[in-house]
C-alpha positions as MATLAB code, in Angstrom:
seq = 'XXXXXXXXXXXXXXXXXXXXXXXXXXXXXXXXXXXXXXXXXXXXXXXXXXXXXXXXXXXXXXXXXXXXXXXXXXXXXXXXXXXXXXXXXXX';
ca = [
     115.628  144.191  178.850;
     112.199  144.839  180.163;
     111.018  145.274  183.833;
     110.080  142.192  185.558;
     107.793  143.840  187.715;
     105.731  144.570  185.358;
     102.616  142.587  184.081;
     102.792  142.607  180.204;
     106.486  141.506  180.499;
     105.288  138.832  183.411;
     102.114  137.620  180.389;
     104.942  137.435  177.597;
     107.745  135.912  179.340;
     104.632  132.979  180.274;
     103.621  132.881  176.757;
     107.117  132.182  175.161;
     108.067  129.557  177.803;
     104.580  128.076  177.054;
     105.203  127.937  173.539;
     108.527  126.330  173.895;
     107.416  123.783  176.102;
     104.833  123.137  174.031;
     107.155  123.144  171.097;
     109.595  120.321  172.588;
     106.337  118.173  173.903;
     105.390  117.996  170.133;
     108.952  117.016  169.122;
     109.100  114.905  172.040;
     105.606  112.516  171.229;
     106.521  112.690  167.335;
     110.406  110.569  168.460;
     108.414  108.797  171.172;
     105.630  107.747  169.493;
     104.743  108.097  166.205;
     108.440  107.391  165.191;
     107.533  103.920  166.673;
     104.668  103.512  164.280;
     106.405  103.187  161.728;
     109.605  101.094  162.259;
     108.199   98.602  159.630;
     108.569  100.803  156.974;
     111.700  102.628  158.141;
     113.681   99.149  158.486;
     113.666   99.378  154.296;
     115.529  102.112  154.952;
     119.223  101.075  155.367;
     122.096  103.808  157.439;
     124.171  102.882  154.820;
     127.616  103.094  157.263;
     126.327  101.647  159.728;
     124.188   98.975  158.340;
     121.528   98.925  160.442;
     117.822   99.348  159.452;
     116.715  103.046  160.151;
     113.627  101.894  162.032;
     115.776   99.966  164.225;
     118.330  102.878  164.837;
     115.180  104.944  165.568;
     113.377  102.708  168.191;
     116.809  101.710  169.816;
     118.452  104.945  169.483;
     117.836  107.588  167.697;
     114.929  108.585  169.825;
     117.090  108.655  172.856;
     119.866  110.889  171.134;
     117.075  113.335  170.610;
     115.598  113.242  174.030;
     119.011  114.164  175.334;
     119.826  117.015  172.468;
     116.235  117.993  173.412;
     117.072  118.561  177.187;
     119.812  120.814  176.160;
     118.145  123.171  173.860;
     115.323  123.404  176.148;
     117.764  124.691  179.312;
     119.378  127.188  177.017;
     116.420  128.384  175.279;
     114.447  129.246  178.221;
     117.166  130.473  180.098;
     117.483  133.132  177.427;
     113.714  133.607  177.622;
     114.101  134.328  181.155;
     117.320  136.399  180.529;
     115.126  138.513  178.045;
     112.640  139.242  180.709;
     114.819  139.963  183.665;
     114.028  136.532  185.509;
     117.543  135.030  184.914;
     119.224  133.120  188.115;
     122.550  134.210  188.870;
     125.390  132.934  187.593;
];
């Protein structure tokens, strides 16, 4: 574990949490947004237990099951990001 007084470990612990914040916008607008562009051509797409059109699915939700899974992965990724530079809360 590196010292968190220090500033290299202070400049890399920014730069990863930047990156995955960055990382989980991009996956964020793609189910937001440009998912939603194209429900017309995912509705030939059929969930075939389900039934349902996969454009459909998508815009009513599949983007939402992301956004939660998203919220998740975020808190435990950057809480090991800040474990791995010495800025962890206590448990």
């Amino acid at each position: 574990m590196a010292q968190p007084d220090s500033k290299a470990n202070e400049e890399l612990h920014w730069q990863k949490t930047t990156r995955l914040m960055f990382i989980h916008l991009g996956v964020w607008f793609f189910f937001g947004y440009v998912i939603h562009m194209f429900v017309v051509p995912l509705n030939k797409i059929v969930i075939p237990i389900l039934g349902f059109p996969l454009g459909f699915y998508m815009a009513a939700q599949g983007s939402l099951i992301v956004f939660v899974v998203m919220l998740f992965m975020f808190a435990r990724q950057q809480n090991q990001i800040d474990r791995d530079h010495g800025y962890a809360e206590e448990d």
